[in-house]
KOLGU-4560 file (N, C-alpha, C; in nm, 3 decimals, padded with zeros to 5 digits):
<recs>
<n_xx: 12.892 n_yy: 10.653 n_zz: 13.037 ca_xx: 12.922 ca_yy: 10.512 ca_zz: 13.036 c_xx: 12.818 c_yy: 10.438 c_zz: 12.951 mol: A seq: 1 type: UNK>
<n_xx: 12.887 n_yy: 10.358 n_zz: 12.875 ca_xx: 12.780 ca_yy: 10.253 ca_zz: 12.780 c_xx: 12.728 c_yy: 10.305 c_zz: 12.688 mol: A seq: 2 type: UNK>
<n_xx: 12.569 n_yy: 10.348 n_zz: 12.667 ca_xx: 12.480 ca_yy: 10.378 ca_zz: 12.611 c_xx: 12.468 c_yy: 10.512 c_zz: 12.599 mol: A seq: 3 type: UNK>
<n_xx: 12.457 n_yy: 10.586 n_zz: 12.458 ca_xx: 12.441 ca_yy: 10.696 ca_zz: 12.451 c_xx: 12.287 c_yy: 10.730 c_zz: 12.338 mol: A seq: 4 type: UNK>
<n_xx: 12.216 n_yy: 10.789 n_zz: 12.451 ca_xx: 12.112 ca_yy: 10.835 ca_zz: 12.331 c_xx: 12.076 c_yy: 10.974 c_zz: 12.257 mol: A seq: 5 type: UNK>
<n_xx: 12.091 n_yy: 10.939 n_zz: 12.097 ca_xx: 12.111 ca_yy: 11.073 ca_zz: 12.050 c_xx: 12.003 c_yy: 11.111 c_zz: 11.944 mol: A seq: 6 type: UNK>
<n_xx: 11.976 n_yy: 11.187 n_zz: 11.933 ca_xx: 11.853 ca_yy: 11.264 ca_zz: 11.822 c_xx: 11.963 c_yy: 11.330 c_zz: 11.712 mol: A seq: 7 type: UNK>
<n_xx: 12.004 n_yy: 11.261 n_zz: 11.567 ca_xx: 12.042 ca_yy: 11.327 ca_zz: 11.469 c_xx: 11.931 c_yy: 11.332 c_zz: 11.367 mol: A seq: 8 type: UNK>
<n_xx: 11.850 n_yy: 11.477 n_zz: 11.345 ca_xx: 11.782 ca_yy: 11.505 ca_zz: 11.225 c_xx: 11.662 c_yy: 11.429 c_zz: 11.301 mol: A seq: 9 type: UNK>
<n_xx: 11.573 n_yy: 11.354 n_zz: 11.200 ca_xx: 11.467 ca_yy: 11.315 ca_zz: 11.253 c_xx: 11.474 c_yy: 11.149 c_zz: 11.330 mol: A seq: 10 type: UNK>
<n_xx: 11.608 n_yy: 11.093 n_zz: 11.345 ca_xx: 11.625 ca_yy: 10.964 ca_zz: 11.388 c_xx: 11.675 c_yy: 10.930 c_zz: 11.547 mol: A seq: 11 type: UNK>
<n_xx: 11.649 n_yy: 10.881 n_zz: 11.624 ca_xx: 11.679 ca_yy: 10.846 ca_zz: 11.737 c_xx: 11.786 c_yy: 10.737 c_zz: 11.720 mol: A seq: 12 type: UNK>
<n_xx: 11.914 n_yy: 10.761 n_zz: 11.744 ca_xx: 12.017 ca_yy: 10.639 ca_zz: 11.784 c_xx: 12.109 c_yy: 10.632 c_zz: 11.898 mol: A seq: 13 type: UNK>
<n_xx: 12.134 n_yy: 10.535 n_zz: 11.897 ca_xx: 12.179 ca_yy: 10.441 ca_zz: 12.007 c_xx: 12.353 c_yy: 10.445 c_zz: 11.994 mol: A seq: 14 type: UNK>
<n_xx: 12.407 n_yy: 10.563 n_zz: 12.010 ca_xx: 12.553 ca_yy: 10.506 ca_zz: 12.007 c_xx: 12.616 c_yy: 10.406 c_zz: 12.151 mol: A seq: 15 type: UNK>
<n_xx: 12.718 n_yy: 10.352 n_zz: 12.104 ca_xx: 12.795 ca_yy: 10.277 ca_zz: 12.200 c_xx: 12.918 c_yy: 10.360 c_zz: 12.276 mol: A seq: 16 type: UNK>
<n_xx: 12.963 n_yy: 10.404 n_zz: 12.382 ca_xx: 13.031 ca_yy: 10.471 ca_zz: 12.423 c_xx: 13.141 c_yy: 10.396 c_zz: 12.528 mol: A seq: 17 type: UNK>
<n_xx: 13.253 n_yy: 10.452 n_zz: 12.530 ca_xx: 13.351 ca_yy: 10.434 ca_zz: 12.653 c_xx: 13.351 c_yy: 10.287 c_zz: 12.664 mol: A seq: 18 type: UNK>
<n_xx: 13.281 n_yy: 10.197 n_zz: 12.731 ca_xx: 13.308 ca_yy: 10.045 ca_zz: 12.744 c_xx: 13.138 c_yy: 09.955 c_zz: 12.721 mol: A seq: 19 type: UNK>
<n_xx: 13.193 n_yy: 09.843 n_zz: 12.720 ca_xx: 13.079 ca_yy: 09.747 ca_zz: 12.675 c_xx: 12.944 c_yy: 09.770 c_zz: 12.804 mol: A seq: 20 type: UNK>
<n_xx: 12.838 n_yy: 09.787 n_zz: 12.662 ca_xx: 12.686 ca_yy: 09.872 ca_zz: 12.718 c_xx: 12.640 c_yy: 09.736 c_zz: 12.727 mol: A seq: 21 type: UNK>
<n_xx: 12.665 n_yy: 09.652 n_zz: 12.644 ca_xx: 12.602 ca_yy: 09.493 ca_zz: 12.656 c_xx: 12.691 c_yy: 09.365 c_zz: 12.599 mol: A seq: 22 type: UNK>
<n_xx: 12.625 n_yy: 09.274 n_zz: 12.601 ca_xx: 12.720 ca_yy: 09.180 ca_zz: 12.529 c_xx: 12.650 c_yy: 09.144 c_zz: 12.422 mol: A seq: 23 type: UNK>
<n_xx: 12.683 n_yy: 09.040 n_zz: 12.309 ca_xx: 12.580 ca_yy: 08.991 ca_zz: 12.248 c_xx: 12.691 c_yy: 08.822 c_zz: 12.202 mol: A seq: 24 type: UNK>
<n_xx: 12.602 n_yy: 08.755 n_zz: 12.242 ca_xx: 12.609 ca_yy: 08.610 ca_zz: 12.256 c_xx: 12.583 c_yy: 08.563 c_zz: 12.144 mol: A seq: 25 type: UNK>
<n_xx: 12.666 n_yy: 08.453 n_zz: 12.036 ca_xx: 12.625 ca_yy: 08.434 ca_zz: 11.884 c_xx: 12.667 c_yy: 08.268 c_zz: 11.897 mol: A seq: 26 type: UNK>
<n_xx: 12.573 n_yy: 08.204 n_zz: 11.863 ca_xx: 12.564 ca_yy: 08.073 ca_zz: 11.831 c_xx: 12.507 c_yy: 08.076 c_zz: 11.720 mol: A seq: 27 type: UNK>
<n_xx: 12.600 n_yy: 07.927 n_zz: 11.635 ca_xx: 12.550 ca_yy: 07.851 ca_zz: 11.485 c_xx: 12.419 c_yy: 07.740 c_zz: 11.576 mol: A seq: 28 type: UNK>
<n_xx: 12.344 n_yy: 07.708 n_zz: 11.471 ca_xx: 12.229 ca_yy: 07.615 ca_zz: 11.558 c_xx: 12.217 c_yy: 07.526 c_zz: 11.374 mol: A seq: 29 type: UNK>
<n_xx: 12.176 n_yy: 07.470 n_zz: 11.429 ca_xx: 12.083 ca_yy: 07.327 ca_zz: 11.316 c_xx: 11.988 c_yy: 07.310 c_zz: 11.368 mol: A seq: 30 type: UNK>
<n_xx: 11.865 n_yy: 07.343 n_zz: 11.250 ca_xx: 11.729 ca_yy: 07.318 ca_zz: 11.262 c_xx: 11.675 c_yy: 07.245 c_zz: 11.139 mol: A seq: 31 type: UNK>
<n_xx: 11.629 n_yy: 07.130 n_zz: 11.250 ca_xx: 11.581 ca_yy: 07.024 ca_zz: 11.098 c_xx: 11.468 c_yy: 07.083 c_zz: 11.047 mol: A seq: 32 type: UNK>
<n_xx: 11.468 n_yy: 07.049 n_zz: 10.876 ca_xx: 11.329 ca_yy: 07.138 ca_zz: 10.800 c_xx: 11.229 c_yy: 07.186 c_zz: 10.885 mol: A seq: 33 type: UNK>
<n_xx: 11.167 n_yy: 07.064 n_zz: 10.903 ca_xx: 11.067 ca_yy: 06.986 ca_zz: 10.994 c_xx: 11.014 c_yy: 07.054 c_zz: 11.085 mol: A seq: 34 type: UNK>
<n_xx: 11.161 n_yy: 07.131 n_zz: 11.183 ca_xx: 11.140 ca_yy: 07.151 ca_zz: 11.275 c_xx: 11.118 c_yy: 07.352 c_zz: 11.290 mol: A seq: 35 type: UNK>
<n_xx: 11.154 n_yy: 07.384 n_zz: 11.147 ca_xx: 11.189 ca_yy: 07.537 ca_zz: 11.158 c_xx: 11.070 c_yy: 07.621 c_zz: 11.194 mol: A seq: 36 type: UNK>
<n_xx: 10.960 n_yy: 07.614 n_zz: 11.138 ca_xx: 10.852 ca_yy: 07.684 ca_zz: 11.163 c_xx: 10.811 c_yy: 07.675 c_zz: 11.345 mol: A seq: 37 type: UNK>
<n_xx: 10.801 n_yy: 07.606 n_zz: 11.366 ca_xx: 10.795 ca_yy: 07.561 ca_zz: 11.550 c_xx: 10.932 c_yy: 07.606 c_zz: 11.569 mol: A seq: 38 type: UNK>
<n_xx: 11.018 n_yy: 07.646 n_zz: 11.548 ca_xx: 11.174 ca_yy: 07.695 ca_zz: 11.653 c_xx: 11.119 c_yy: 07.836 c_zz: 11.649 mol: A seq: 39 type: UNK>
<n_xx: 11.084 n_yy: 07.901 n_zz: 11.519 ca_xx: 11.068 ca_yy: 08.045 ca_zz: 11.558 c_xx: 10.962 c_yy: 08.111 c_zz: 11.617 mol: A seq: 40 type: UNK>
<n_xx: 10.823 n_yy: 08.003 n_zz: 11.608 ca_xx: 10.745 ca_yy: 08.065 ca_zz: 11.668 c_xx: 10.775 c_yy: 08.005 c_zz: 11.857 mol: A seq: 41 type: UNK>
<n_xx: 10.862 n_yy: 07.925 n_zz: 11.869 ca_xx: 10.908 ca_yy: 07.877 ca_zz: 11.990 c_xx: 10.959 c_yy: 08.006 c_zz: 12.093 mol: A seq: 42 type: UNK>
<n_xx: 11.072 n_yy: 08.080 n_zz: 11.960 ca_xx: 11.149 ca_yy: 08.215 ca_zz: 12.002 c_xx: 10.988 c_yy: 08.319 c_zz: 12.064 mol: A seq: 43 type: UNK>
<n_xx: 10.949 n_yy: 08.344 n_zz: 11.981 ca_xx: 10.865 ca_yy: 08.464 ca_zz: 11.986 c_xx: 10.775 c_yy: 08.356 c_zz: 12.087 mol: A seq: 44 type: UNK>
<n_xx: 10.721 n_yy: 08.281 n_zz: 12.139 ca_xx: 10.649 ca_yy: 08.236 ca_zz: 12.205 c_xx: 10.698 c_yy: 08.271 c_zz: 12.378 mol: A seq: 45 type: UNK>
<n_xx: 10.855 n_yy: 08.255 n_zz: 12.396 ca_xx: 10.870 ca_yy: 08.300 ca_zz: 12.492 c_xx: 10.985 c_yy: 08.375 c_zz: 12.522 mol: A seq: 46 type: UNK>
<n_xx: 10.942 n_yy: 08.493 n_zz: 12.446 ca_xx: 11.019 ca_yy: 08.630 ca_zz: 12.410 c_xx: 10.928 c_yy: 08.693 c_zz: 12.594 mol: A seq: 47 type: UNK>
<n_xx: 10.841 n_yy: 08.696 n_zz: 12.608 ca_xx: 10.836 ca_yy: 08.777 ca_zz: 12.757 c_xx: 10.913 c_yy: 08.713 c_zz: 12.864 mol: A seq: 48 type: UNK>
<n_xx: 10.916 n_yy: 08.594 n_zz: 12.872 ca_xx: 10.961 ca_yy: 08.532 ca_zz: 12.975 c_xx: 11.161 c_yy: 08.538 c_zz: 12.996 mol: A seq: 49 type: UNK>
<n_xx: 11.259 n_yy: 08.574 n_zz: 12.857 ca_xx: 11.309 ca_yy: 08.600 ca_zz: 12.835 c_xx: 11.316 c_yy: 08.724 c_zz: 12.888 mol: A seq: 50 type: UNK>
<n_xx: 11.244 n_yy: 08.852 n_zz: 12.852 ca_xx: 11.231 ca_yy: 08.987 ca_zz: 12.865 c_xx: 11.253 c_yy: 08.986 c_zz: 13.044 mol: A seq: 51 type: UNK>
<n_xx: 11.194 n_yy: 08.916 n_zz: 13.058 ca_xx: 11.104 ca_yy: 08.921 ca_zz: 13.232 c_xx: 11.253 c_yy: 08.933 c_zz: 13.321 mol: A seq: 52 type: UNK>
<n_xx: 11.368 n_yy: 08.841 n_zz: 13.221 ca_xx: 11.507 ca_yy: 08.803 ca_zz: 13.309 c_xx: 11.592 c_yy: 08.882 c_zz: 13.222 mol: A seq: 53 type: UNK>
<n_xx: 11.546 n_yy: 08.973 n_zz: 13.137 ca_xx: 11.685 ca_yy: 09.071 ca_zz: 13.049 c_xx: 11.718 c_yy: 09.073 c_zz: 12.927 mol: A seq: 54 type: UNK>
<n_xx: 11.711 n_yy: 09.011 n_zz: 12.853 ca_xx: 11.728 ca_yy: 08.958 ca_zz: 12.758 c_xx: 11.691 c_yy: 09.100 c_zz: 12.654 mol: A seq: 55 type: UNK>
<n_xx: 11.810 n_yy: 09.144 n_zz: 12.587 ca_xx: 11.719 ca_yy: 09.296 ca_zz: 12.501 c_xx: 11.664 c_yy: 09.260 c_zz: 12.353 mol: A seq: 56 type: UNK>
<n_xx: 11.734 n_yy: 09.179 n_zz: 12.270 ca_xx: 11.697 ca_yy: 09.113 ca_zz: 12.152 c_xx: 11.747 c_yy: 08.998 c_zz: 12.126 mol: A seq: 57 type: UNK>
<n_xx: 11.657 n_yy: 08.925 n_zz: 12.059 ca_xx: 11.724 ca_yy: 08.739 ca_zz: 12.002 c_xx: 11.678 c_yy: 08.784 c_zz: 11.866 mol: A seq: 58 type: UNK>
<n_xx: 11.776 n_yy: 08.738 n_zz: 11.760 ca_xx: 11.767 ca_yy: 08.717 ca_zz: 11.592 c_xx: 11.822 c_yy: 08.602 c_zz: 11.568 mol: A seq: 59 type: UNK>
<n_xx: 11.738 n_yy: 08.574 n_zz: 11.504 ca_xx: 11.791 ca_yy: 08.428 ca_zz: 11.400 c_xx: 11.789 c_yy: 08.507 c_zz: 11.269 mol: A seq: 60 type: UNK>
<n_xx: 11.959 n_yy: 08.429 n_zz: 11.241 ca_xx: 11.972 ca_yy: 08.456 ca_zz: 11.081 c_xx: 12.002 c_yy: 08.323 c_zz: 11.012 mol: A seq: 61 type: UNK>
<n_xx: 11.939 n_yy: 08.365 n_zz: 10.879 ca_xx: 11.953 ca_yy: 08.250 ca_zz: 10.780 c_xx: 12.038 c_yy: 08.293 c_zz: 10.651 mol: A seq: 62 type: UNK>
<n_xx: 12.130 n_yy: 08.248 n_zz: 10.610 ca_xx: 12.215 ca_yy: 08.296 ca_zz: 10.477 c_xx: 12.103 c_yy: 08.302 c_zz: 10.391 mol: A seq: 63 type: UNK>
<n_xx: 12.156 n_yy: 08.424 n_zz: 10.287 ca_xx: 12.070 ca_yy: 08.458 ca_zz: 10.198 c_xx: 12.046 c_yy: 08.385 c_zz: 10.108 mol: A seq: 64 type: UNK>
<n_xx: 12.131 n_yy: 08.284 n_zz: 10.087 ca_xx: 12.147 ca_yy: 08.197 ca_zz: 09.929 c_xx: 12.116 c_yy: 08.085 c_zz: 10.030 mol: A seq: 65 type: UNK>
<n_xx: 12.068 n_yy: 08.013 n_zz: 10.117 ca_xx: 12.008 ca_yy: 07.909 ca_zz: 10.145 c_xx: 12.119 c_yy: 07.823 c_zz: 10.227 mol: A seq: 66 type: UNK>
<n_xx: 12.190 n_yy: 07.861 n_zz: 10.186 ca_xx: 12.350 ca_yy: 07.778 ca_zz: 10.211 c_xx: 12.361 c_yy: 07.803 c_zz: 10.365 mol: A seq: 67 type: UNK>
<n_xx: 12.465 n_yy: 07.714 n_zz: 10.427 ca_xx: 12.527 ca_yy: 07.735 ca_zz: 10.563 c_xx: 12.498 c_yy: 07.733 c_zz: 10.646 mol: A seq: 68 type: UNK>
<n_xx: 12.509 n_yy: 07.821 n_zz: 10.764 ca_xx: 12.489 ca_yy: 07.758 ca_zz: 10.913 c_xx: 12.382 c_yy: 07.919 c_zz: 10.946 mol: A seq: 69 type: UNK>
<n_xx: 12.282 n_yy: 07.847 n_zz: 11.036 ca_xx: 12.151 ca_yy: 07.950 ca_zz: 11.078 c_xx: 12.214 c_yy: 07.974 c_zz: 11.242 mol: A seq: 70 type: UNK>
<n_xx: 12.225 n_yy: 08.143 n_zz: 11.240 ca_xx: 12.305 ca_yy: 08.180 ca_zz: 11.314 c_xx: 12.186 c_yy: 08.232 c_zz: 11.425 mol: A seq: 71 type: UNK>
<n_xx: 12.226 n_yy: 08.233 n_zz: 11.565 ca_xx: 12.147 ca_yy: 08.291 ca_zz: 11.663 c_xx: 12.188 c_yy: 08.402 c_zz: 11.734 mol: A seq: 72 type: UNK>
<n_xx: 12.152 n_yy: 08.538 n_zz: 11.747 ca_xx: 12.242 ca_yy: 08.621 ca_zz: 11.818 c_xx: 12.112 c_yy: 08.694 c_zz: 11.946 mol: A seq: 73 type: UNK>
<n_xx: 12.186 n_yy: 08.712 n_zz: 12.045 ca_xx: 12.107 ca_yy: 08.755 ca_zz: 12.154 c_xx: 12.213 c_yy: 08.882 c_zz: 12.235 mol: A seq: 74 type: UNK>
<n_xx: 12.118 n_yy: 08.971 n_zz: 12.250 ca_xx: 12.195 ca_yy: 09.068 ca_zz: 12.339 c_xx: 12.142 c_yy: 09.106 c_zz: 12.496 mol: A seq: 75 type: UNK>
<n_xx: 12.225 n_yy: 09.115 n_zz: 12.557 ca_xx: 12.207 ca_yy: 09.119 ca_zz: 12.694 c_xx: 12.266 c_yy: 09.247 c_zz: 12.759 mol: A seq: 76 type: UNK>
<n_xx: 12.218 n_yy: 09.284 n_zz: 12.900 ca_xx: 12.299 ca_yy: 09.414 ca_zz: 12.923 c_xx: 12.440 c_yy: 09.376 c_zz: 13.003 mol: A seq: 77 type: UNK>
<n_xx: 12.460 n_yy: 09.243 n_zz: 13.083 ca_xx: 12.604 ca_yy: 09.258 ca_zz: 13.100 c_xx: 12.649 c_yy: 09.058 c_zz: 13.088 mol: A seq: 78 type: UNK>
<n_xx: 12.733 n_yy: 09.059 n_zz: 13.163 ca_xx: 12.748 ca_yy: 08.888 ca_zz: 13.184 c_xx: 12.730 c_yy: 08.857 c_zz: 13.272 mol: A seq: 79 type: UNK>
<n_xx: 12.664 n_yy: 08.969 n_zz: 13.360 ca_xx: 12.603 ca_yy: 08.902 ca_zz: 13.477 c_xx: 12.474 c_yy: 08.863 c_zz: 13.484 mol: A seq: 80 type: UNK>
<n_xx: 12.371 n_yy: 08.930 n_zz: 13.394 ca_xx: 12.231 ca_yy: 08.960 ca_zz: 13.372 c_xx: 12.241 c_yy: 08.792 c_zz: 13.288 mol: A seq: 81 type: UNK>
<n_xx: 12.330 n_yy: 08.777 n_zz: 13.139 ca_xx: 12.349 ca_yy: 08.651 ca_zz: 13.097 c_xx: 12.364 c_yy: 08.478 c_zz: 13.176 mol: A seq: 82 type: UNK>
<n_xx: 12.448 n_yy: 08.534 n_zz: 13.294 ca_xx: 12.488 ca_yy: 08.421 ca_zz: 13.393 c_xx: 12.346 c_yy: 08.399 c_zz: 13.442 mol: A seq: 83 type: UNK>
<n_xx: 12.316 n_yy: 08.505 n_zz: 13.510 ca_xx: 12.167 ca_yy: 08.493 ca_zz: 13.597 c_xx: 12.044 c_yy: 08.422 c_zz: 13.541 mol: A seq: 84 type: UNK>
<n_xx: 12.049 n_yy: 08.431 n_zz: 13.386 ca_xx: 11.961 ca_yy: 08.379 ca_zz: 13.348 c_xx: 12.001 c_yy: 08.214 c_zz: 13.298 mol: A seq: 85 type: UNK>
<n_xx: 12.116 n_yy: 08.188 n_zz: 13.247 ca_xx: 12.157 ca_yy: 08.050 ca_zz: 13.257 c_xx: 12.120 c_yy: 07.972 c_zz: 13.389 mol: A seq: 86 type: UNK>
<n_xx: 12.141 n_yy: 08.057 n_zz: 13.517 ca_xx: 12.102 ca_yy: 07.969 ca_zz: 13.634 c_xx: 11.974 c_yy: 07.988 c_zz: 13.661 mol: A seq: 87 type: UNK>
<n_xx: 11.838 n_yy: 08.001 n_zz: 13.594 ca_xx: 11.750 ca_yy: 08.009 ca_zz: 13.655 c_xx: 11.662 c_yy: 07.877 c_zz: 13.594 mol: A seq: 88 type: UNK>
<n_xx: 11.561 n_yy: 07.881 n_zz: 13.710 ca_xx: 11.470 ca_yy: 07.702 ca_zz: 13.653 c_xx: 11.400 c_yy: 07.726 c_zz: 13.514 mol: A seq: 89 type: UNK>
<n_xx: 11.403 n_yy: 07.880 n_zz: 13.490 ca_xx: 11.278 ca_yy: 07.930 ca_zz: 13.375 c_xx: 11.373 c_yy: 07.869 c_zz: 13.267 mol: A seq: 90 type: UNK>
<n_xx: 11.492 n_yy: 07.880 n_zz: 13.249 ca_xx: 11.578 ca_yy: 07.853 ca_zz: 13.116 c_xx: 11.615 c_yy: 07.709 c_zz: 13.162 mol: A seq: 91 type: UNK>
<n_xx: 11.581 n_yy: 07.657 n_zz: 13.241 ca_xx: 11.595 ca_yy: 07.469 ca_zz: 13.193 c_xx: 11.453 c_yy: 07.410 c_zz: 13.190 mol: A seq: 92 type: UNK>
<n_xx: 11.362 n_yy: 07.463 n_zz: 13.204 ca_xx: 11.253 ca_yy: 07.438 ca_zz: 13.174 c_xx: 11.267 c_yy: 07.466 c_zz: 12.999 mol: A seq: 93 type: UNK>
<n_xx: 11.268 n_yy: 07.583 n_zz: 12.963 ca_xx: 11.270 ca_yy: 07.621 ca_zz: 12.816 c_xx: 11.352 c_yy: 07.513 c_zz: 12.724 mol: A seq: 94 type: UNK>
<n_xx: 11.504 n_yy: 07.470 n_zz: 12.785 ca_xx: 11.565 ca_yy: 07.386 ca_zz: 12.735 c_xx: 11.582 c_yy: 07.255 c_zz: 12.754 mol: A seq: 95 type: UNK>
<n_xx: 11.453 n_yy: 07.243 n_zz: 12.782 ca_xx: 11.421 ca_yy: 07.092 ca_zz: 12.820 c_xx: 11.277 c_yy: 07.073 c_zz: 12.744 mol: A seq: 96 type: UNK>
<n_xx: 11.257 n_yy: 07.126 n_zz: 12.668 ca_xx: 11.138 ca_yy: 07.176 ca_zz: 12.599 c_xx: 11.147 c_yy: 07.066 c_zz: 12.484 mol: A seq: 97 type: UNK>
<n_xx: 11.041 n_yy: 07.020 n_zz: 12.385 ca_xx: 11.067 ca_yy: 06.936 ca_zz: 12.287 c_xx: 11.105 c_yy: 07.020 c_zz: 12.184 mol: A seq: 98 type: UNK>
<n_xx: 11.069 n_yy: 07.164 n_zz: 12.133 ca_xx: 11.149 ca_yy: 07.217 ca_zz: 12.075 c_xx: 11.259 c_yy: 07.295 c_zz: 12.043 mol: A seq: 99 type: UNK>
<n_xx: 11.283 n_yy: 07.279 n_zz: 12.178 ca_xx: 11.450 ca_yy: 07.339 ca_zz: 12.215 c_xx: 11.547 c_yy: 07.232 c_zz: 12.189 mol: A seq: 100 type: UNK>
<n_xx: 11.456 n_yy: 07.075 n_zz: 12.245 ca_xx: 11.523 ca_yy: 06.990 ca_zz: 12.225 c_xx: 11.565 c_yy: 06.917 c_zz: 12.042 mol: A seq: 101 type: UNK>
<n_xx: 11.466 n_yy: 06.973 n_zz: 11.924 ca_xx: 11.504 ca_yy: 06.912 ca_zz: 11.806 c_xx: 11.641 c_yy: 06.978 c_zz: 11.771 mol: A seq: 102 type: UNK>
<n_xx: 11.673 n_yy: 07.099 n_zz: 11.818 ca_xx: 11.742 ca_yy: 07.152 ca_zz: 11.749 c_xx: 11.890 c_yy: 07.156 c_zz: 11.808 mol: A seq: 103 type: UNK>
<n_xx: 12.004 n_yy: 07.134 n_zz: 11.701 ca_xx: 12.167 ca_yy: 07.104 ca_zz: 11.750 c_xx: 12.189 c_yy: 07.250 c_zz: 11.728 mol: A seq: 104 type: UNK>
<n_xx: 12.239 n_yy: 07.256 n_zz: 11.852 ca_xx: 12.264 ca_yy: 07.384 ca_zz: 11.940 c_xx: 12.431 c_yy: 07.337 c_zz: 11.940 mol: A seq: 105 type: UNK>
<n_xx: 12.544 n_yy: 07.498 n_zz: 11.901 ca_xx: 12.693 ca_yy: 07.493 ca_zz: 11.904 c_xx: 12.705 c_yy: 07.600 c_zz: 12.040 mol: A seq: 106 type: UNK>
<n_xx: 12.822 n_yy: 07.539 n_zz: 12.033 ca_xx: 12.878 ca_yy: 07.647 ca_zz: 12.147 c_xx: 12.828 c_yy: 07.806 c_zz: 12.135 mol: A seq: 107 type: UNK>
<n_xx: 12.846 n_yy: 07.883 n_zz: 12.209 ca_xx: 12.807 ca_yy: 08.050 ca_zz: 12.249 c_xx: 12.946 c_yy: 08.078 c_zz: 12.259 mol: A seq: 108 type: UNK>
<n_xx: 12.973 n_yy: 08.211 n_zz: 12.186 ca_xx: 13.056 ca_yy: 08.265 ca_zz: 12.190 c_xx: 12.970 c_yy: 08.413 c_zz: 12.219 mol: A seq: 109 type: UNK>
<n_xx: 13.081 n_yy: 08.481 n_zz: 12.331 ca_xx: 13.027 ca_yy: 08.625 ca_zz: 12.397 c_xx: 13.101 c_yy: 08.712 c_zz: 12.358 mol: A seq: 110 type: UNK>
<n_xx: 13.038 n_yy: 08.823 n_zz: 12.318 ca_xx: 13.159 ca_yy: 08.935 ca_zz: 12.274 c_xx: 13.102 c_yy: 09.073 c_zz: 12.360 mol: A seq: 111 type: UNK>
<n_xx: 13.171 n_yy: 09.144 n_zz: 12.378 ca_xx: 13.133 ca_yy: 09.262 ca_zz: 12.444 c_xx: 13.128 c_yy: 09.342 c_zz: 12.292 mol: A seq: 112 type: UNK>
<n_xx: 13.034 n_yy: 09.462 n_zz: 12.337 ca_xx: 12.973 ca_yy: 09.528 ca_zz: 12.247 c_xx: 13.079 c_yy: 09.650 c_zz: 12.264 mol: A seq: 113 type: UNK>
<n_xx: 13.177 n_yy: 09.704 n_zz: 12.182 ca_xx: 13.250 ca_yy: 09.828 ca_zz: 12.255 c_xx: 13.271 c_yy: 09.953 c_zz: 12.103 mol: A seq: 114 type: UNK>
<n_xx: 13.185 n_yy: 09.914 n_zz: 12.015 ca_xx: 13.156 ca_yy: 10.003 ca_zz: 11.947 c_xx: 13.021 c_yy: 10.055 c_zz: 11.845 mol: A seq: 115 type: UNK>
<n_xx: 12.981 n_yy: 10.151 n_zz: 11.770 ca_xx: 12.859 ca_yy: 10.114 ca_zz: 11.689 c_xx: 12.704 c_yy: 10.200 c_zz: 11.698 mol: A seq: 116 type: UNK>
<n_xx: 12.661 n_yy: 10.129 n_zz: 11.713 ca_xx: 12.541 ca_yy: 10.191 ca_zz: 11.681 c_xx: 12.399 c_yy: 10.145 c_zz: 11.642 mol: A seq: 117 type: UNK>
<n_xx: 12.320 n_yy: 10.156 n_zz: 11.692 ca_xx: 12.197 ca_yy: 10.106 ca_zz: 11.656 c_xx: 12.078 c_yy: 10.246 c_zz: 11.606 mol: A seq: 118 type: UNK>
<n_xx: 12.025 n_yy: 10.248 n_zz: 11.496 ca_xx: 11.877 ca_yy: 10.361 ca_zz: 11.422 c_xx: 11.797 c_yy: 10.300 c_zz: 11.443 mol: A seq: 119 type: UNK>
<n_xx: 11.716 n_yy: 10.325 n_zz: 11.577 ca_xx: 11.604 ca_yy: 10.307 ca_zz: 11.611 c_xx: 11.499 c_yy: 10.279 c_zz: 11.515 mol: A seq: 120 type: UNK>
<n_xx: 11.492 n_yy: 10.431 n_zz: 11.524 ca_xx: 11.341 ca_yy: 10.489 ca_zz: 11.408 c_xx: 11.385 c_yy: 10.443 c_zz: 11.246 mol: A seq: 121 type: UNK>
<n_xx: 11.510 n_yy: 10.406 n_zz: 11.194 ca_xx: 11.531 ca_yy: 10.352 ca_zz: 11.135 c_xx: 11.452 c_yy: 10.203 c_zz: 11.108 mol: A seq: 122 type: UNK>
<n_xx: 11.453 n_yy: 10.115 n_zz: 11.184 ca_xx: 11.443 ca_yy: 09.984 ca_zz: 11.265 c_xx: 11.292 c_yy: 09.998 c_zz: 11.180 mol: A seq: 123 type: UNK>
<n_xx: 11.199 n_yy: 10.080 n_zz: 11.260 ca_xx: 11.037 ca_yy: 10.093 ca_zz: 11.294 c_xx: 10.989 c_yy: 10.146 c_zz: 11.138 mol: A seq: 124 type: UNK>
<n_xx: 11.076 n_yy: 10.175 n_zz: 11.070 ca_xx: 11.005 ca_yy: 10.223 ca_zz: 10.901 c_xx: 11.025 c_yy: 10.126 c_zz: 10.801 mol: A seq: 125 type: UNK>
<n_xx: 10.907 n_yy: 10.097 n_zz: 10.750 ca_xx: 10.923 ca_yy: 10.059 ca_zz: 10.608 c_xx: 11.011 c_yy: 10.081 c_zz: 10.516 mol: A seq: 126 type: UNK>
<n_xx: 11.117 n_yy: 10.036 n_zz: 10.460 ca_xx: 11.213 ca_yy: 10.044 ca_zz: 10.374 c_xx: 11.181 c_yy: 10.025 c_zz: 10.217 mol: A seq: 127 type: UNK>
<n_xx: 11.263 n_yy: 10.106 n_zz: 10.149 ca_xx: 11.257 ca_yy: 10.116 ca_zz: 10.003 c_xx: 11.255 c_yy: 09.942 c_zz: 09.950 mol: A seq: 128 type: UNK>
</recs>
């Protein structure tokens, strides 16, 4: 069920098996100029406290050509672990924050994860 971990050659990966191992939650966000350098060190500032309630990875992406909408994606292990942490005081504290608050936040859309793959040791090396 879910998560499969496999050793091909010298790489450790993560296949996805049988039904959704996690979800991953993707919101568009607006971050004024101003405000970008403080949103991400905001993220990584309280990346444990996140961790502490489940949370397996948050990425912010930015289009390559400068253009468009700066996307947020977070993965979680189910929608219950996700719910649990929406209801807790730690995440309205966070979003009641002045820099949670500059930034226009869109709806969350949830998708279950039900195929794929993640290369670890891939991930952890320096690339060409």
């Amino acid at each position: 069920m879910g998560l499969c971990f496999a050793q091909y050659g010298d790489a450790h990966v993560v296949d996805v098996r049988e039904r959704a191992a996690m979800i991953i939650c993707l919101r568009t966000v607006e971050i004024p100029e101003a405000e970008r350098a403080g949103f991400l060190a905001w993220i990584e500032e309280n990346r444990p406290l996140r961790e502490q309630h489940g949370i397996l990875a948050e990425l912010v992406l930015e289009p390559s050509d400068g253009t468009g909408e700066t996307v947020v994606i977070t993965a979680w292990p189910s929608h219950e672990v996700f719910d649990a942490w929406i209801a807790t005081p730690d995440r309205d504290r966070l979003t009641a924050s002045d820099t949670h608050q500059s930034v226009d936040y869109h709806p969350i859309t949830r998708y279950e994860v039900v195929g794929g793959y993640l290369n670890l040791d891939a991930l952890t090396k320096e690339q060409p």
